[in-house]
C-alpha positions as CSV (number, residue, x, y, z in Angstrom):
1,X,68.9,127.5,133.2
2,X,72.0,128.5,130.7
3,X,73.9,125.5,132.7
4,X,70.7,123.0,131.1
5,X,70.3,124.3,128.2
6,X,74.6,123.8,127.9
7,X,74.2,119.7,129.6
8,X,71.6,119.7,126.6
9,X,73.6,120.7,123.6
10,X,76.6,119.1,124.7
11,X,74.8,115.6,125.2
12,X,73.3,116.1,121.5
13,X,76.2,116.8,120.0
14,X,78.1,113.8,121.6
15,X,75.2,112.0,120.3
16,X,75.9,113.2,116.5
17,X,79.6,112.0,117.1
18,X,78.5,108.7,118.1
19,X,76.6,108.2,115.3
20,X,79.6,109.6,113.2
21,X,81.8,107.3,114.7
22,X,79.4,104.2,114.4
23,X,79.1,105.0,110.5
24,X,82.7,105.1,109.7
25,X,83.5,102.1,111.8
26,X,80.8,100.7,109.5
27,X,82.5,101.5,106.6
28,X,85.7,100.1,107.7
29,X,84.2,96.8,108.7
30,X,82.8,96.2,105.6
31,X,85.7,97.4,103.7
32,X,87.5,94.6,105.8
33,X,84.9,91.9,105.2
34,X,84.5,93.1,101.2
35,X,88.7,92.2,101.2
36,X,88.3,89.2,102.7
37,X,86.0,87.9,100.2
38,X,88.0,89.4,97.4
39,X,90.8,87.2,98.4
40,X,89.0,84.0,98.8
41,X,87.3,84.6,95.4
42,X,90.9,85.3,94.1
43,X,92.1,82.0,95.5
44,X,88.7,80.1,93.8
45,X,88.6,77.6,96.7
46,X,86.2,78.1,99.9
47,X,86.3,75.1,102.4
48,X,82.9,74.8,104.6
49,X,83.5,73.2,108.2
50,X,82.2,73.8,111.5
51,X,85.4,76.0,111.8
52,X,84.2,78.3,109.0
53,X,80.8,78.1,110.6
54,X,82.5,79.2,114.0
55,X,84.5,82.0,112.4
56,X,81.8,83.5,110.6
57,X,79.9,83.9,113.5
58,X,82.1,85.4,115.6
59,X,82.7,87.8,112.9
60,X,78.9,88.8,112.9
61,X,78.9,89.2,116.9
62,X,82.2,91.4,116.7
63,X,80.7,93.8,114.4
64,X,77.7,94.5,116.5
65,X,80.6,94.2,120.0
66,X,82.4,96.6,117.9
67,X,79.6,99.1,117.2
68,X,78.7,99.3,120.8
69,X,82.3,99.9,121.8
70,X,83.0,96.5,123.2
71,X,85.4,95.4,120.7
72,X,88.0,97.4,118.9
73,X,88.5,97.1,114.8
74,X,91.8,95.3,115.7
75,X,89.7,92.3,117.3
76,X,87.5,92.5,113.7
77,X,90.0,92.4,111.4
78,X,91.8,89.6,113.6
79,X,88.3,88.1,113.2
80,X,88.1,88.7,109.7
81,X,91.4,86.7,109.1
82,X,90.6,84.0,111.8
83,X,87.4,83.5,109.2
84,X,89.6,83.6,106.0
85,X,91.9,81.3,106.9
86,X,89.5,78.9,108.1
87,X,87.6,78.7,104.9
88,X,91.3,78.1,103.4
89,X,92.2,75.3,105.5
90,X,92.6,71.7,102.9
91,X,90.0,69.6,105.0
């Protein structure tokens, strides 16, 4: 009974540091994205292609990948830049 009770508590609190971990990685990714945009808007020029396109939605599946613990925040921000520089590019 005491060893249930222990499996109980233990699986809710690794379920308040999920969530805790999920939030700041939430924060982080859109501190990465909120850059991103920052620097584009510095620059004044945004180029639209089917790269661009391509980039940004890899971006949106990586932050979901990312939340789920499928992706690291390495593979966003890489992501994040892949999209910058896309919408850079001269066309």
């Amino acid at each position: 009974m005491i060893l249930n009770f222990f499996n109980r508590l233990f699986a809710g609190y690794m379920t308040i540091i999920k969530d805790i971990e999920r939030e700041v990685l939430d924060k982080k990714m859109v501190a990465l994205v909120k850059d991103a945009v920052d620097r584009v808007s510095e620059g004044g020029k945004w180029n639209f292609s089917s790269e661009s396109a391509a980039a940004q939605a890899v971006l949106l599946d990586l932050y979901d990948e990312v939340l789920l613990g499928h992706a690291t925040l390495q593979d966003f921000k890489a992501a994040c830049r892949r999209w910058e520089d896309s919408g850079r590019k001269v066309l």
